[in-house]
C-alpha positions as a Markdown table, in Angstrom:
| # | Residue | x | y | z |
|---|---|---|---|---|
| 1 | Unk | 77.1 | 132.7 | 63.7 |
| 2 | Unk | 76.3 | 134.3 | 61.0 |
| 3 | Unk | 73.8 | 132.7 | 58.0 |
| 4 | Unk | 76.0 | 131.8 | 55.0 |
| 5 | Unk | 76.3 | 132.8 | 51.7 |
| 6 | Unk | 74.5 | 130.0 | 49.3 |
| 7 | Unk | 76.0 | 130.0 | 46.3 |
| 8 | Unk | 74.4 | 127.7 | 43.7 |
| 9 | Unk | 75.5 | 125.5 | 40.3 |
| 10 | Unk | 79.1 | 126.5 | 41.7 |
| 11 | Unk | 81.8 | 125.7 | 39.3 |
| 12 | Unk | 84.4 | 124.4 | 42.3 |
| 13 | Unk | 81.7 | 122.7 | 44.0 |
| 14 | Unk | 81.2 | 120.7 | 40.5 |
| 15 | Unk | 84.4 | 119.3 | 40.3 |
| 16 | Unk | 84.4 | 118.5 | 43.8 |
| 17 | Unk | 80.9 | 116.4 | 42.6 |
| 18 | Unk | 82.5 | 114.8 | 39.7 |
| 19 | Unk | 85.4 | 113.8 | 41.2 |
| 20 | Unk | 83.8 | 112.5 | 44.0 |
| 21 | Unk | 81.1 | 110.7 | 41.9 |
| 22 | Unk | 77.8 | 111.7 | 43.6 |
| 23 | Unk | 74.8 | 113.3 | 42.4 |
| 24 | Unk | 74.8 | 116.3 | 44.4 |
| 25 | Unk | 77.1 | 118.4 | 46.5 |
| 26 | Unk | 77.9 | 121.2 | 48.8 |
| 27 | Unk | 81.0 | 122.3 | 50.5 |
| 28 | Unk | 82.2 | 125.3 | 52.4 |
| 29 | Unk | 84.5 | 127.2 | 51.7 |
| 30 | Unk | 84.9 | 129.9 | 54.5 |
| 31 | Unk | 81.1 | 130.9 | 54.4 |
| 32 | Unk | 80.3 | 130.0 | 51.5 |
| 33 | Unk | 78.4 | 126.9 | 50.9 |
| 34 | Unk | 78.5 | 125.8 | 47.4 |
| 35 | Unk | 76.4 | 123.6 | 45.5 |
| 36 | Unk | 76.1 | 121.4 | 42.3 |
| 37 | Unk | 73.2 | 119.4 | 41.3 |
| 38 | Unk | 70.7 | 120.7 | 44.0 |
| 39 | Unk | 69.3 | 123.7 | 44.1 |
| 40 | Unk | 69.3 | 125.9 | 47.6 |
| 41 | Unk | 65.4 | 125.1 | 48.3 |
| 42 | Unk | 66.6 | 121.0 | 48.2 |
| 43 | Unk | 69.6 | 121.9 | 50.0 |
| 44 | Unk | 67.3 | 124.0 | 52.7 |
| 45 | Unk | 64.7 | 121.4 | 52.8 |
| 46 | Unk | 67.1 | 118.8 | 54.3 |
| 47 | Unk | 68.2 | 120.1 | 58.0 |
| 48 | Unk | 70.5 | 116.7 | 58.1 |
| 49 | Unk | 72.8 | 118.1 | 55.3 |
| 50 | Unk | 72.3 | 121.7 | 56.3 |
| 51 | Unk | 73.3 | 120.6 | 59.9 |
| 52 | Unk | 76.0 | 118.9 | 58.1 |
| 53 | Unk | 77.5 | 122.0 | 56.3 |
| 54 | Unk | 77.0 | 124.2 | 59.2 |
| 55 | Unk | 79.5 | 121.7 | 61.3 |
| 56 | Unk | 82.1 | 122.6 | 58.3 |
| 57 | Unk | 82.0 | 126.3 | 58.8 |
| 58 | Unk | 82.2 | 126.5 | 62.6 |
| 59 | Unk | 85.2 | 123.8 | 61.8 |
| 60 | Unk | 86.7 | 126.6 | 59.6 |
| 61 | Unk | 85.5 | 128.9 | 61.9 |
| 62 | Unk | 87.9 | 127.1 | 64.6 |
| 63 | Unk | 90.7 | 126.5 | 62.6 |
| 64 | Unk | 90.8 | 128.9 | 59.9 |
| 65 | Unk | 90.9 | 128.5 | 56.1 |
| 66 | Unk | 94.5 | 127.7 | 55.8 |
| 67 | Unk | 94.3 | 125.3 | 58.6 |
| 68 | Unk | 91.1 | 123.6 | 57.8 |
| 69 | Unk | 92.3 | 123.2 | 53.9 |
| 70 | Unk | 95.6 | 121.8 | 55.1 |
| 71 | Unk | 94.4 | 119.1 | 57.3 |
| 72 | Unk | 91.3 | 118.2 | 55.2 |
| 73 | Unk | 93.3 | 117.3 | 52.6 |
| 74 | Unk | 96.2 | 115.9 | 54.0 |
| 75 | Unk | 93.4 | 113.5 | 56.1 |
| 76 | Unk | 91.5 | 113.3 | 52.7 |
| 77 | Unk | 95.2 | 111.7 | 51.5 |
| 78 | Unk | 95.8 | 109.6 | 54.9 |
| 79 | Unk | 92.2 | 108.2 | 55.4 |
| 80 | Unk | 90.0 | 108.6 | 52.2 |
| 81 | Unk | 87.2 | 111.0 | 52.0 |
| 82 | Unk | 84.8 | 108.9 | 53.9 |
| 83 | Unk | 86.9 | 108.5 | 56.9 |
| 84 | Unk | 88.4 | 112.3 | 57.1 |
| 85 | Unk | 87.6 | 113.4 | 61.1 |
| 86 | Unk | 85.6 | 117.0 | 59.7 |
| 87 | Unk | 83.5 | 114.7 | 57.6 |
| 88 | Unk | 83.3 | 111.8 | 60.5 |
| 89 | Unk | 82.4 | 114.9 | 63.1 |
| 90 | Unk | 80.1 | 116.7 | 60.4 |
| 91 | Unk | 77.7 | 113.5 | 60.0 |
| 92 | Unk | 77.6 | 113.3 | 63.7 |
| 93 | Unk | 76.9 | 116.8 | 64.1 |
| 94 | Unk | 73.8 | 116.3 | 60.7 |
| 95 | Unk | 72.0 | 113.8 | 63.4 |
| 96 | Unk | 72.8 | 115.6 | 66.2 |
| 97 | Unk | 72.3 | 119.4 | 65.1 |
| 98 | Unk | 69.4 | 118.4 | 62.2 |
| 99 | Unk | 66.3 | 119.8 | 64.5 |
| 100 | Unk | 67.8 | 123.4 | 64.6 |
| 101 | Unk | 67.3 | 123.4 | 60.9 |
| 102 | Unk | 63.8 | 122.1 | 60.1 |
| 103 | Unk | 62.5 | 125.6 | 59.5 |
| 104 | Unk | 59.4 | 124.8 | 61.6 |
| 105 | Unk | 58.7 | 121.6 | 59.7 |
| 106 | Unk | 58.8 | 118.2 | 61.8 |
| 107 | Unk | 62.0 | 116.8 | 61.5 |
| 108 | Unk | 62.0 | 114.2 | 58.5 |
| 109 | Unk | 63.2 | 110.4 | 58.7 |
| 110 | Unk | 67.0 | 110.1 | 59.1 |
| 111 | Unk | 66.4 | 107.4 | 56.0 |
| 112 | Unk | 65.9 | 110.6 | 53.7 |
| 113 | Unk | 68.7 | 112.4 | 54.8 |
| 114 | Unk | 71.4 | 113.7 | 51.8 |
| 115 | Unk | 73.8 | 110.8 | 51.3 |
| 116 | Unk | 76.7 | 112.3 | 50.2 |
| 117 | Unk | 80.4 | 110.5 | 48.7 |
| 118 | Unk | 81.5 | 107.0 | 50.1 |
């Protein structure tokens, strides 16, 4: 895989923050992984939310754009955001995964991790 694109202050990844409330955000789009209210060293200093988005693009990876956008949001409808299986799978994958991204640093304390929406 590929290292994604970082794209920061992104103007769809702020909506996605103020709609969903939270301080700080990335998604993936393809890719792409967009931010608003963090800039990519915060982002890149927190392998548990950089595992996190990673688990997003192999999932669009596997199921392509169209796919992934269809049932994200058609979960995001069914379940709430919270409880949408990418996002379940992608905070199992940010525990799981975080040590690959620790850029040589000891991983931190799961405590500290990004908390994202609820």
């Amino acid at each position: 895989m590929k290292s994604p694109v970082i794209v920061e202050n992104s103007p769809i990844a702020r909506l996605a923050r103020v709609k969903l409330g939270t301080r700080s955000v990335a998604m993936v789009l393809g890719s792409k992984i967009h931010l608003s209210g963090a800039t990519r060293e915060e982002f890149l200093n927190d392998p548990y939310w950089v595992a996190h988005e990673m688990e997003h693009i192999r999932q669009f990876q596997e199921h392509g754009k169209f796919g992934f956008l269809r049932r994200y949001l058609l979960d995001w409808l069914r379940h709430g955001y919270y409880n949408i299986p990418f996002e379940v799978a992608a905070r199992e994958a940010a525990v799981l995964n975080a040590a690959l991204y620790t850029r040589g640093q000891p991983l931190p304390d799961p405590a500290k991790m990004h908390q994202g929406a609820r």
